[in-house]
SEKOLMAR-661374 format. One record per residue (C-alpha): residue in one letter; z, x, y. Coordinates in steps of 0.05 Angstrom, whole numbers, plus 5000, padded with zeros to 4 digits. Layout:
BEGIN
+-----+------+------+------+
: res :   c3 :   c1 :   c2 :
+-----+------+------+------+
:   a :    Z :    X :    Y :
...
+-----+------+------+------+
//
This chain:
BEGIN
+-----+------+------+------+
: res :   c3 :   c1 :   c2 :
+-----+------+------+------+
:   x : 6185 : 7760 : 4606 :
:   x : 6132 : 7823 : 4581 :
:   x : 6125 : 7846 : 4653 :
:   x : 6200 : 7858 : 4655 :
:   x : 6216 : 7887 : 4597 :
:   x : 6152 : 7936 : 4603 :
:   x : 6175 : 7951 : 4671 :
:   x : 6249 : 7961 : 4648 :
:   x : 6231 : 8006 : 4587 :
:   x : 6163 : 7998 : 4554 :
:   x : 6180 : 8055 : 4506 :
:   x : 6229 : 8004 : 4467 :
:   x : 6173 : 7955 : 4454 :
:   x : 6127 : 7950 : 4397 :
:   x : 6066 : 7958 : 4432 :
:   x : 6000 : 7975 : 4402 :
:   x : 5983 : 8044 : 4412 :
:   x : 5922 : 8034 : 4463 :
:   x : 5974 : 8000 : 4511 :
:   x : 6035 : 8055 : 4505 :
:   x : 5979 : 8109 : 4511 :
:   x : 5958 : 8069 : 4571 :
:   x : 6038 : 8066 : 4603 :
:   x : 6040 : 8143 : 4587 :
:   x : 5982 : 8154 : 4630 :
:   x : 6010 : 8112 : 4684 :
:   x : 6069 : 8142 : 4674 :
:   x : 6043 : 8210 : 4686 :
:   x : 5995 : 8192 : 4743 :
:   x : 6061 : 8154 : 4783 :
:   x : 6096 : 8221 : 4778 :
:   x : 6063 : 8288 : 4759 :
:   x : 5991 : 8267 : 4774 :
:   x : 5971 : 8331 : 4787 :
:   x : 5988 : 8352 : 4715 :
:   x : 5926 : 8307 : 4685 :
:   x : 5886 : 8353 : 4644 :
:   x : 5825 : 8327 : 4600 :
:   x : 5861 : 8328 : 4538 :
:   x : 5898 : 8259 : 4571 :
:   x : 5841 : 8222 : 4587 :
:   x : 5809 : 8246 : 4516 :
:   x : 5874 : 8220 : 4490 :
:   x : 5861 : 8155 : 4525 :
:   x : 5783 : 8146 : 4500 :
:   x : 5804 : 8161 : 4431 :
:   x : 5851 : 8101 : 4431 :
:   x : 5791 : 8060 : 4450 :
:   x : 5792 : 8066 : 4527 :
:   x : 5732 : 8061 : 4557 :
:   x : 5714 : 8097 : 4620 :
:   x : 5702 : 8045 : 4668 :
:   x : 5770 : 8027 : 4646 :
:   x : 5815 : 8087 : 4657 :
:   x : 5780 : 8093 : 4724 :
:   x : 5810 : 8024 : 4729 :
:   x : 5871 : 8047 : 4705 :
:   x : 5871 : 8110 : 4758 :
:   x : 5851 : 8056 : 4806 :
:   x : 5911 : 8008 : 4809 :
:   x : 5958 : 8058 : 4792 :
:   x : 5934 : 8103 : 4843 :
:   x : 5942 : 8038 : 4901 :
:   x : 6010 : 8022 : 4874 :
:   x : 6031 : 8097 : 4890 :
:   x : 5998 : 8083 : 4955 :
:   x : 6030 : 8024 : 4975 :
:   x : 6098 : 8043 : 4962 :
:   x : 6095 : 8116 : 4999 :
:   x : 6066 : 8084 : 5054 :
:   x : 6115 : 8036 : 5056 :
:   x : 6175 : 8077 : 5042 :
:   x : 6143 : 8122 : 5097 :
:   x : 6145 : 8069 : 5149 :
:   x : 6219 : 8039 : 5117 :
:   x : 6187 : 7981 : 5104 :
:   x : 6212 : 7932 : 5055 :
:   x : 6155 : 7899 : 5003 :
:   x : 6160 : 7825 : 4987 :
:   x : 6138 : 7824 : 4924 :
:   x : 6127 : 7753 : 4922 :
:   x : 6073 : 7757 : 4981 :
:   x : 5995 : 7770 : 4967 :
:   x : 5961 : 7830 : 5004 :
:   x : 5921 : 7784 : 5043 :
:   x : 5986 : 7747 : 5064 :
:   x : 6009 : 7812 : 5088 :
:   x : 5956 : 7841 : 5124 :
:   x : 5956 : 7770 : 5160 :
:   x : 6019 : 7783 : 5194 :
:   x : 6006 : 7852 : 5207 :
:   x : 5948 : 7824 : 5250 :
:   x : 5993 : 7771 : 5273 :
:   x : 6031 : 7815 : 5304 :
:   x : 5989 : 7868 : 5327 :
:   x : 5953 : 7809 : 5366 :
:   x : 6033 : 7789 : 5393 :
:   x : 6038 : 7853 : 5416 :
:   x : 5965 : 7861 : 5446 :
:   x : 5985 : 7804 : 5492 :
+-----+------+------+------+
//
């Protein structure tokens, strides 16, 4: 499966450029974000990114970073295999239980 082996080691695949320049970004938001400059979102729109689409980018990447610090801050496990609106059922569920 793609999603595996990108997620393993992207860098070994034979990507088109516009999509490793994409995982670099990711990359660099997940761990140094504050290191962003211009030149890497130049870098991006000269591979054909568009702007509405790195601020998609910065978007998901920015909730994934979320969700796992705030998860990892409240050593909480995340089922991968549930939706979001699975799990914010049962965190009503049981905010509800413990209202009553």
């Amino acid at each position: 499966m793609i999603a595996v082996q990108v997620a393993e080691n992207w860098r070994s695949l034979d990507l088109p450029r516009k999509e490793q320049s994409m995982l670099e970004y990711v990359k660099k938001i997940t761990l140094t974000a504050t290191s962003i400059t211009k030149d890497d979102l130049d870098g991006l729109r000269s591979v054909s990114w568009t702007d509405r689409e790195i601020l998609d980018i910065a978007l998901v990447s920015a909730y994934y970073c979320f969700r796992c610090r705030l998860a990892d801050g409240l050593c909480v496990e995340l089922d991968d295999d549930r939706t979001d609106e699975e799990l914010l059922e049962e965190i009503e569920r049981r905010r509800l239980t413990v209202i009553r």
